[in-house]
C-alpha positions in Angstrom: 66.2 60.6 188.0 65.4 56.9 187.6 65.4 54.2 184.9 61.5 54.9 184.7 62.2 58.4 183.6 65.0 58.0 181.3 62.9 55.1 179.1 59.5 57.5 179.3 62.2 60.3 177.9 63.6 58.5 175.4 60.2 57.2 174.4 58.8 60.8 173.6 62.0 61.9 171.8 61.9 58.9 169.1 58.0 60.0 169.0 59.4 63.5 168.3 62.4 62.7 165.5 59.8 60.5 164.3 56.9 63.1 163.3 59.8 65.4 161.9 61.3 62.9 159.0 57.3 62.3 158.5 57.0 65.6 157.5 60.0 65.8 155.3 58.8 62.6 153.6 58.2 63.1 149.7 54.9 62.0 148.5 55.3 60.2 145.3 52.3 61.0 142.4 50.3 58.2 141.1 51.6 57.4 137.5 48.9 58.9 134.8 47.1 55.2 133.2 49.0 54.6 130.1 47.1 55.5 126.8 48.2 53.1 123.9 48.1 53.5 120.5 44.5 52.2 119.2 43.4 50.6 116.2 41.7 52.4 113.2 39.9 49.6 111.0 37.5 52.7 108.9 39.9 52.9 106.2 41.5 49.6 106.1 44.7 47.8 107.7 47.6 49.7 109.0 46.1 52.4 110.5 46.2 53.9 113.8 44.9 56.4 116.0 47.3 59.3 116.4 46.8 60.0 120.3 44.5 62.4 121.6 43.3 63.0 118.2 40.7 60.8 116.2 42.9 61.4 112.8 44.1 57.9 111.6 47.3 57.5 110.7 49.4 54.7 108.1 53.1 54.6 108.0 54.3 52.4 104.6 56.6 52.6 101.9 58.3 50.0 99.7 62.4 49.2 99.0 63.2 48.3 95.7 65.8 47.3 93.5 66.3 47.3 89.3 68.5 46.0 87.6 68.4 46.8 83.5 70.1 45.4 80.7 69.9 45.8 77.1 67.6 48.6 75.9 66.7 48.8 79.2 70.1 49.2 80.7 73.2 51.9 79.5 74.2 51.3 76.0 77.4 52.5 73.9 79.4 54.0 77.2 82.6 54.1 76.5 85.3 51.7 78.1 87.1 54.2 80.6 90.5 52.1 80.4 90.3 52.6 76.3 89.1 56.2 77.2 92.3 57.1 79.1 94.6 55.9 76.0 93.0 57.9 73.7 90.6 55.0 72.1 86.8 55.3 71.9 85.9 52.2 72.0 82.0 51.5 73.6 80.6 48.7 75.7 77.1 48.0 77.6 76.5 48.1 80.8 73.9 47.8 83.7 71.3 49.7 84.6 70.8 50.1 88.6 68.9 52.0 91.3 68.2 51.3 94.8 65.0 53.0 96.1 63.3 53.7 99.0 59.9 54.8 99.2 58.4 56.7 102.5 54.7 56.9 102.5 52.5 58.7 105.1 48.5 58.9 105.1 46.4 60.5 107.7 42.5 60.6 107.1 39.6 61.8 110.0 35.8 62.5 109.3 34.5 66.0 108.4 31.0 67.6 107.9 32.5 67.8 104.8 33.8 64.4 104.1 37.1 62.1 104.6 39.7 64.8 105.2 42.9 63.1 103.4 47.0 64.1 104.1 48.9 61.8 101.2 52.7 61.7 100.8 55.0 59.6 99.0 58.5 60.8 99.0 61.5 58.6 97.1 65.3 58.6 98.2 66.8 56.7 95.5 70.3 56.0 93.8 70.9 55.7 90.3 73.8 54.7 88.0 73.6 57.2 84.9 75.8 58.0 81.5 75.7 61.4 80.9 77.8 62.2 77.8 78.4 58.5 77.9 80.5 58.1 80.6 78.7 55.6 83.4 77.9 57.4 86.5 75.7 57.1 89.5 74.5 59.6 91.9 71.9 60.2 94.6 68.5 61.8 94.1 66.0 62.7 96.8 62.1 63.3 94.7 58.6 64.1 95.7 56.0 61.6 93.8 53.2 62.3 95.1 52.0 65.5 97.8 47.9 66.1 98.3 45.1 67.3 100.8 41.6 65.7 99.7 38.6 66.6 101.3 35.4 64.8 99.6 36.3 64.7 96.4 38.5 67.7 95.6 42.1 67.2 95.8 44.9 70.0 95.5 48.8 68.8 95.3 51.2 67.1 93.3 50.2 63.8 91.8 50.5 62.2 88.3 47.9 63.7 86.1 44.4 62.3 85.9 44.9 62.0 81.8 47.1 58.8 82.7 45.5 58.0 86.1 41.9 57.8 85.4 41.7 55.2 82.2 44.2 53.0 84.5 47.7 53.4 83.4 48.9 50.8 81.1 48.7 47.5 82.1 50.3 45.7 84.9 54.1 45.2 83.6 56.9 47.7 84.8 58.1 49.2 81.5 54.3 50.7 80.3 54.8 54.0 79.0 57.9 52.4 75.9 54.7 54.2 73.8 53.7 57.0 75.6 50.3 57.6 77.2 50.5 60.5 79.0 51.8 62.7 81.4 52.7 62.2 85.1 53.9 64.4 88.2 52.2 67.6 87.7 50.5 70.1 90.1 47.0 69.7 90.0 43.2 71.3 91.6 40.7 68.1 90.9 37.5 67.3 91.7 36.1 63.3 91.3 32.4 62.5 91.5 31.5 59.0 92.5 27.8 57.5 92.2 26.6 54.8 93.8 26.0 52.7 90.2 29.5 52.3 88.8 29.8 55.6 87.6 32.1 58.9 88.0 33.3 61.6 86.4 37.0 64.0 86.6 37.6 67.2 86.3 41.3 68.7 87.0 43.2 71.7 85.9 47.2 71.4 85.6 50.4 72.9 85.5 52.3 70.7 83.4 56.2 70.0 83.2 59.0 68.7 81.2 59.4 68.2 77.4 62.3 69.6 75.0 62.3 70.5 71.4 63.5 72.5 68.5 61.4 74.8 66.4 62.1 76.4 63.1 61.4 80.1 62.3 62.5 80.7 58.8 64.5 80.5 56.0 67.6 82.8 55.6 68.3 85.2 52.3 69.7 82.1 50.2 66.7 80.0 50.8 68.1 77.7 53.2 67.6 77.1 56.9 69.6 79.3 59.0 70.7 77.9 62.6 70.4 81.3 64.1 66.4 80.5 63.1 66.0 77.1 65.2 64.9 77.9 68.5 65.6 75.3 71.5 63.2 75.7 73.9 63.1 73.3 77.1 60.3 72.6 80.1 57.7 73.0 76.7 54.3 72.0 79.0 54.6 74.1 82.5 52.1 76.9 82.0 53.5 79.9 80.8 50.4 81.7 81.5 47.4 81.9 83.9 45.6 79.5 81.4 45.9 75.9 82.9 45.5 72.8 80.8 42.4 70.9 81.4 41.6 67.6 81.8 38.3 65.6 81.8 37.2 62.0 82.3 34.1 59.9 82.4 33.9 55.9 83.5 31.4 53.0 83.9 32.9 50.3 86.3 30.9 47.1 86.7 31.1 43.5 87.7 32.7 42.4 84.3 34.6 45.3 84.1 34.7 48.9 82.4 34.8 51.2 80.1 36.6 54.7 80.8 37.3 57.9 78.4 39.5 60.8 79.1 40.6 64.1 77.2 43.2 67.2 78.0 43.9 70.3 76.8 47.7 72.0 76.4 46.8 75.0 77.0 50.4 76.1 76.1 50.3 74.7 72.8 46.6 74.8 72.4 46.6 71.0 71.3 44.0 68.8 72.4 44.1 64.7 73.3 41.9 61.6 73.9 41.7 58.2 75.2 39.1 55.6 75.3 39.5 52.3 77.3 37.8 48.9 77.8 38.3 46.3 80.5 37.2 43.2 81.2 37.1 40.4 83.7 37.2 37.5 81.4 37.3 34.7 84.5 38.4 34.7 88.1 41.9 34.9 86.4 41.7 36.4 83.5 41.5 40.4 83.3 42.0 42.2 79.5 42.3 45.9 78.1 42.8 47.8 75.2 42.9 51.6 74.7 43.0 54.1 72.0 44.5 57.4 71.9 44.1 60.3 69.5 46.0 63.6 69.4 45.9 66.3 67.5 48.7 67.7 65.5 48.5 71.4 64.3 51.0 72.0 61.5 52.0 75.9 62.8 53.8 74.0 66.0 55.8 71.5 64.1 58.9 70.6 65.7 62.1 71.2 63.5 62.7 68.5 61.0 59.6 66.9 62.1 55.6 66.6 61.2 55.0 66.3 64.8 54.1 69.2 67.1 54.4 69.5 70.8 51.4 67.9 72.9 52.0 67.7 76.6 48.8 64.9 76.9 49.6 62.9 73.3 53.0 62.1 73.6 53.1 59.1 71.5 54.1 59.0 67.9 52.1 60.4 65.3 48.3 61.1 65.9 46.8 57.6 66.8 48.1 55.0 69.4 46.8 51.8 70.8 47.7 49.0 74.0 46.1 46.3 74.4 47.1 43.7 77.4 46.0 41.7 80.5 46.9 39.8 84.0 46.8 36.0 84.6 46.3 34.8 88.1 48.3 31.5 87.9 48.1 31.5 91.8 48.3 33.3 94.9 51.9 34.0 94.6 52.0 34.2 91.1 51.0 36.5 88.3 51.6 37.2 84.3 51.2 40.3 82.3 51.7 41.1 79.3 51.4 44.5 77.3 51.6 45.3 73.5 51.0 48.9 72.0 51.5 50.7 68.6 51.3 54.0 67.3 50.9 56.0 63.6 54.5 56.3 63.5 55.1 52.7 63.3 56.6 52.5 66.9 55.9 48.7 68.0 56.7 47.5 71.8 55.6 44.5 73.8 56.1 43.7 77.5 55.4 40.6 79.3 56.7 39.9 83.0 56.0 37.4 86.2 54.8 38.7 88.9 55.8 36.7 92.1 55.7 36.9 95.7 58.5 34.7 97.2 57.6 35.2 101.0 54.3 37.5 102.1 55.7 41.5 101.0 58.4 40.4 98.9 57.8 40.5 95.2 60.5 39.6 92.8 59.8 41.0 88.9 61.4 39.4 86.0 60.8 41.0 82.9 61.4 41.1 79.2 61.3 43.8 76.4 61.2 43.9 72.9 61.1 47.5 70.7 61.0 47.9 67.0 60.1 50.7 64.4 58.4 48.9 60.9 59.2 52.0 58.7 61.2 51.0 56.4 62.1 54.8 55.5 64.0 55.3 58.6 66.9 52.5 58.6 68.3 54.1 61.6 65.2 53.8 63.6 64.4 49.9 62.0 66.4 48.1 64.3 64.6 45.7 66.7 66.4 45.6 70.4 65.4 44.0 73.4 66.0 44.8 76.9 65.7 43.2 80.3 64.4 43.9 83.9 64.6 42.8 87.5 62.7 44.1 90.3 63.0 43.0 94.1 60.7 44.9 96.2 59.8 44.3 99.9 56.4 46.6 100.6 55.6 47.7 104.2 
């Protein structure tokens, strides 16, 4: 064997080894293009795509942070160090809570109309006084939980006998005189025209409310305590009956006018609401509303010439508010809110509005509350409470 074999040998054995590992080798896939997340602009900023389906999708929520004092903070707790040595001696304190707010909203397109997904879920903590001794404590609360398709919607929202005159004006503290209900199950439908006009229906469940009711005197004449029912949760249905609300409204360029009645159908009590806005410059926005309830006498509370009403919960059977919103600038606004009722129940509201950095709001506000019968000493004192909100909204 010569040299000229041995290379030609070795030649065609590298060859060989070669082709092997070559068939061994592992074939590596070609990556899948990436798919990124793509902007939804139908039903305003925020949204997005959810991949692979044509649903949109926004992600938000707030943080915010109160601070109360006054009215609007805990009054008369008592001094725990006093407590301990057998004194019951009472001081004020502050009101807090820390909340956060998750919201989600998905919407897509149907042969039917906008399909809508709304949540709006609140993790919160909250100092308290229960029986007067100050107290805080974590809370985890469902505001608001709806499908919409067109105009029906079926959930949990406030009810549309506060929501479709507008609430109460634009300060914090707008329900010190009652206007309504809020968080309530509800079926609704909503027709919009294409003139400034629509029209509400909804049927509700109801909840809360507390009260005492009389049933009759004893043999000596006199009331007997075994004849006072207590009888809590007063406005969730106790029957297949639902209350009813309806409301009718007129929006144009210089504002609007907007009317809205609901039925207990617990109580079998009825109430109303009328409301007028107006834009009275590029600045300058006004309201005032008027509500009527009816009162029958067979569901008098104990002690009282009131009856329960789950939509006219403000004193007596008339009530009025009346406020507006001043646009001092881009950062800044001013509301202010007064309202009054048959029972002589006076309260006015007036706070700044202003955004220190773009999502950051910061809310001072101020409080005052008074009663003007002068039959009721107890309930004639004037007090007056303050409020601070710092809320950063994503």
């Amino acid at each position: 064997m010569n040299i000229k074999s041995l290379l030609l040998g070795s030649a065609a054995a590298l060859v060989a080894v070669s082709g092997a590992r070559a068939a061994d080798a592992v074939v590596i896939a070609e990556p899948e293009p990436m798919e990124y997340v793509r902007v939804c602009d139908v039903y305003g900023t925020g949204f997005f795509y959810i991949p692979g389906t044509e649903t949109c999708l926004r992600i938000g929520g707030y943080l915010r942070y109160d601070i109360g004092v006054g009215i609007l903070g805990h009054q008369d707790v008592f001094d725990k160090e006093d407590l301990s040595e057998g004194d019951f001696d009472t001081n004020d304190a502050y009101y807090k809570r820390a909340r956060f707010q998750l919201r989600t909203d998905a919407r897509s397109e149907t042969e039917l109309g906008t399909l809508r997904v709304y949540a709006a879920i609140n993790f919160q903590y909250t100092t308290d006084d229960p029986g007067g001794i100050t107290d805080a404590s974590d809370a985890v609360g469902i505001e608001h939980a709806y499908i919409e398709l067109g105009g029906f919607r079926i959930g949990k929202t406030d009810s549309l006998f506060s929501t479709f005159t507008g609430y109460a004006g634009g300060v914090i503290q707008d329900d010190l005189i009652g206007y309504g209900p809020f968080g309530t199950h509800q079926i609704a439908y909503t027709f919009t025209g294409g003139n400034g006009f629509s029209a509400a229906i909804a049927l509700e469940e109801g909840d809360g409310g507390s009260g005492s009711f009389f049933n009759d005197f004893n043999d000596d004449g006199i009331v007997d305590p075994g004849e006072v029912t207590t009888i809590g949760n007063l406005y969730t249905l106790d029957s297949y009956v639902p209350h009813v609300v309806g409301g009718l409204a007129w929006t144009q360029g210089w504002g609007g006018i907007s009317a809205v009645a609901g039925y207990d159908a617990n109580w079998e009590e009825w109430a109303a609401k009328v409301r007028l806005d107006v834009n009275a410059t590029e600045q300058l926005s006004l309201f005032i509303m008027a509500g009527y309830a009816s009162n029958d006498d067979d569901n008098n509370f104990f002690g009282s010439d009131e009856s329960p009403n789950y939509y006219g919960n403000w004193g007596g059977d008339w009530a009025v508010w009346g406020g507006g919103t001043f646009t001092v600038s881009e950062q800044t606004k001013i509301n202010v809110q007064l309202s009054y009722d048959e029972q002589e129940n006076f309260a006015a509201v007036a706070n700044v509005n202003y955004t220190l950095v773009p999502g950051l709001v910061i809310t001072p506000e101020i409080v005052y509350v008074d009663n003007f019968d002068d039959d009721f000493e107890d309930d004639d004192e004037d007090e007056i409470g303050g409020f601070l909100r710092f809320q950063r909204t994503f």
